[in-house]
C-alpha positions in Angstrom: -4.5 -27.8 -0.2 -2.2 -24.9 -1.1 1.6 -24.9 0.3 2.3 -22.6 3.4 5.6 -20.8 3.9 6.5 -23.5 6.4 6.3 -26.0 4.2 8.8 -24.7 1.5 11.1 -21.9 4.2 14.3 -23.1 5.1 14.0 -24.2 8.8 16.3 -22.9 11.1 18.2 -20.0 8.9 21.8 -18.8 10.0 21.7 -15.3 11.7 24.2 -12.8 13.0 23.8 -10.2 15.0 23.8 -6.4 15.1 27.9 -6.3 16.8 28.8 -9.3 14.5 31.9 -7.6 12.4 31.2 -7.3 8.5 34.1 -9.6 7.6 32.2 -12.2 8.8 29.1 -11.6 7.9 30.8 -11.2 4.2 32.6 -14.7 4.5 29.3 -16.1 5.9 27.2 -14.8 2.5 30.4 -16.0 0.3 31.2 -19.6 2.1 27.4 -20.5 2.2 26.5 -18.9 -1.4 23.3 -17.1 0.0 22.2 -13.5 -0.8 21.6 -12.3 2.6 21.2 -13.1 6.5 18.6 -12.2 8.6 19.9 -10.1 12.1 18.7 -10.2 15.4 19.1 -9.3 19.2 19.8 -10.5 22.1 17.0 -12.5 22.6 16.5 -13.7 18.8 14.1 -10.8 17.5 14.5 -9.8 14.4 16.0 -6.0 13.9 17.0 -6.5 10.2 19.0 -7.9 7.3 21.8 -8.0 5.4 22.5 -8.3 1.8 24.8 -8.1 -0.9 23.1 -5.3 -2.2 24.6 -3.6 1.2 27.2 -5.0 1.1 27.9 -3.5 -2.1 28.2 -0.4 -0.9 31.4 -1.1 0.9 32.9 -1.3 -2.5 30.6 1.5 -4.8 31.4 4.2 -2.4 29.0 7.0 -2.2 28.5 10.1 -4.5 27.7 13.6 -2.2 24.2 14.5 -3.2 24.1 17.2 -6.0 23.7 21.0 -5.0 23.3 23.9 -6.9 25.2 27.5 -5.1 22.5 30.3 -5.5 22.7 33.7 -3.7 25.6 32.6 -1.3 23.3 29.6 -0.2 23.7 25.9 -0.8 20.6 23.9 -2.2 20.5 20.4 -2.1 19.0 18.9 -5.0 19.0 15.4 -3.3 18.2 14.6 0.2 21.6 14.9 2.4 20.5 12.4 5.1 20.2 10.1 2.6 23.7 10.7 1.8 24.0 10.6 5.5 22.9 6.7 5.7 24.5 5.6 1.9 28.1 7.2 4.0 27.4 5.0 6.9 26.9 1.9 5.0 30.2 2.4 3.1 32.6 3.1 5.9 30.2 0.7 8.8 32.2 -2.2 10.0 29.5 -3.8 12.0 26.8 -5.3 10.5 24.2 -3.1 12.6 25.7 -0.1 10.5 25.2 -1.7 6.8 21.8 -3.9 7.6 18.9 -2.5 6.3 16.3 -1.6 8.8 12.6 -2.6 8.6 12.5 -5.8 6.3 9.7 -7.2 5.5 8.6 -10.6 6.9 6.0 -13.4 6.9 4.8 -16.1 8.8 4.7 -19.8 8.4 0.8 -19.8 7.9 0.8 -18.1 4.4 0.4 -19.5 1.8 3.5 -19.7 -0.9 1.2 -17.8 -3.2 0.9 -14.6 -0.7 4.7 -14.8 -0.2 5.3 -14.4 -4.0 3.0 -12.1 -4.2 4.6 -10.0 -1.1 8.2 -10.4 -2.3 6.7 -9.6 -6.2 4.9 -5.9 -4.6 7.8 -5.4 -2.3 10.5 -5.8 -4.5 12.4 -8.2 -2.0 14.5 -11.3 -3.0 14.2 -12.9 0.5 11.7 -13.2 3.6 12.7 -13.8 7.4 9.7 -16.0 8.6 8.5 -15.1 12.2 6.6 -16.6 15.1 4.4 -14.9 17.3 6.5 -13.5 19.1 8.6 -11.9 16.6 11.5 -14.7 16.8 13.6 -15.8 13.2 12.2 -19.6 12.5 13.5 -19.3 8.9 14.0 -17.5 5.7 12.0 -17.7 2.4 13.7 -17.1 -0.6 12.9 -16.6 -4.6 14.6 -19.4 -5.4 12.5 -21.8 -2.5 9.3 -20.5 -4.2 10.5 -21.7 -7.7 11.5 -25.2 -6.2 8.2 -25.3 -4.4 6.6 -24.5 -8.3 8.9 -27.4 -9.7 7.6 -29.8 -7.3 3.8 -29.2 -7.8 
């Protein structure tokens, strides 16, 4: 029988929260050596996560999007809001302001193969795994799909 999610995900995953400050989402990711943290509400729902790829950002900084002056009139050659969001991200100081919005998830009835599969077409290093009723029961990572491969 192939492995579910459940069977490989690491139960009970650390979370923070939307008004947790960065610093301590930052010494969380460093302390524990993991690449990101999933983020809920009040009552345990999932509203994002937090990596060290946004995390990065507090360090890169952010380049203005390129415009070109024609006829008195500025023209954006990127998209400003997304220079909007990449400004947020570099000055936020909670972790609601950096997170990234939208993650994709699994549940604990997949089977490991789907997962890869899902992080492989998503382009995602880690998965929150979610109940029913949208709560955090654990976290899938790369590297728990390679141990589950070493094991079989």
């Amino acid at each position: 029988m192939p492995k579910t999610v459940a069977d490989v995900m690491s139960h009970s995953p650390i979370v923070v929260r939307a008004e947790t400050p960065l610093k301590e989402a930052v010494q969380i990711i460093a302390e524990r050596r993991i690449s990101g943290l999933p983020v809920v509400d009040d009552v345990g729902k999932l509203v994002g996560v937090i990596s060290e790829t946004d995390l990065m950002w507090q360090e890169t900084g952010v380049t203005p999007p390129a415009y070109i002056m024609f006829l008195d009139s500025v023209i954006y050659l990127q998209n400003p809001a997304t220079y909007e969001r990449d400004l947020h991200k570099a000055l936020g100081q909670t972790v609601g302001e950096v997170m990234s919005k939208n993650p994709v998830t699994i549940t604990p009835d997949k089977t490991v193969k789907e997962a890869a599969q899902l992080m492989h077409d998503r382009s995602v290093n880690r998965l929150p795994v979610l109940d029913s009723e949208g709560q955090v029961i654990g976290i899938l990572t790369r590297g728990d799909i390679i141990r589950a491969m070493a094991a079989s």
